[in-house]
N, C-alpha and C positions, 0 to 999 in steps of 0.2 A: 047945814052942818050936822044935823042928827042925822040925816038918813046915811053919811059916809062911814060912820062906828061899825054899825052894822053891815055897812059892804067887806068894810075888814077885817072884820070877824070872820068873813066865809070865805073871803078869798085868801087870806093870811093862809091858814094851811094848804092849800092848794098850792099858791108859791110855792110851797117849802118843799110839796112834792117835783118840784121842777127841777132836775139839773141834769149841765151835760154830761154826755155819755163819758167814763172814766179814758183818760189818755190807754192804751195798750203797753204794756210792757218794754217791748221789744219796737215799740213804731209800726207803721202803716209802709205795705209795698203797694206801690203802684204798677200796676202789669195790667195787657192788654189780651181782649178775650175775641178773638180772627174764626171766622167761617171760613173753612176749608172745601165747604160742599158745594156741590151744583142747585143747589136749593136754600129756599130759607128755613132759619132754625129757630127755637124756642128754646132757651134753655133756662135750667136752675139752678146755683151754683149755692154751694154752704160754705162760709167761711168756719173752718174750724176752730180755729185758736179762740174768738170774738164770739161762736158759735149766734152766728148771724145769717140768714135765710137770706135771696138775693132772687126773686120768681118773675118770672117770665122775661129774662132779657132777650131781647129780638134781635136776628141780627140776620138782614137780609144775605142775598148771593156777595159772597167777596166783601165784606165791610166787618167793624171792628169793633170792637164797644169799652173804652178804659173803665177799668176795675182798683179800688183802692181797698184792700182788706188789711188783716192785721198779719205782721210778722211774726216768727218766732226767734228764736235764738241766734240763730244764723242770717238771719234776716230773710228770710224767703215766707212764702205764703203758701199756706195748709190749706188745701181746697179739696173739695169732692164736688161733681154736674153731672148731669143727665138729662138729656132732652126731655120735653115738656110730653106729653101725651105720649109715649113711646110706646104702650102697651103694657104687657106683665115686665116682673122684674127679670126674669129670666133674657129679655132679649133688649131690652133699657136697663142693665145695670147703673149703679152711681160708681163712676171711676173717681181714683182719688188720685194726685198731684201735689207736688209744690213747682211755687213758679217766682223767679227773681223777680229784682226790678227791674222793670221797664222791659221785661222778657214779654215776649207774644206766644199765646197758647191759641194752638189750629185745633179748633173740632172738625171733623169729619163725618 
């Protein structure tokens, strides 16, 4: 029994740093992120609103990968991607989107 005081004493604050992430305002869109290309892709996608990073989704020739980010007012999702390695910014810009629910977004 003595040695458990002292466990909780150190773990006590650490709990306290633990919780979940806050609900989103506006809700969560689910939509779908589709390869248009004749090759595989790498890409990295930012949710704006939740301003949350999303790196290296892979997504082979003609396959899909569902996405849940955060809505905004209208209920749609604030995104910006760019392929993975693409080179300088000039010729891999970050494109920016919104995209509904259950909407499918084709990179090319």
């Amino acid at each position: 029994m003595k040695s458990t005081k002292p466990l909780l004493f150190l773990l006590g604050p650490l709990m306290l740093g633990c919780t979940a992430s806050p609900t989103p305002e506006y809700g969560l869109v689910d939509w779908h992120l589709n390869n248009g290309s004749n090759s595989d892709l790498t890409l990295t996608v930012y949710d704006k609103i939740c301003k949350r990073s999303f790196f290296r989704i892979r997504l082979s020739k003609t396959s899909q990968s569902s996405m849940t980010t955060c809505g905004n007012s209208e209920g749609e999702a604030e995104i910006r991607y760019r392929r993975v390695g693409g080179g300088n910014v000039a010729h891999n810009p970050w494109l920016n989107t919104r995209v509904s629910q259950n909407q499918s977004l084709v990179v090319r």
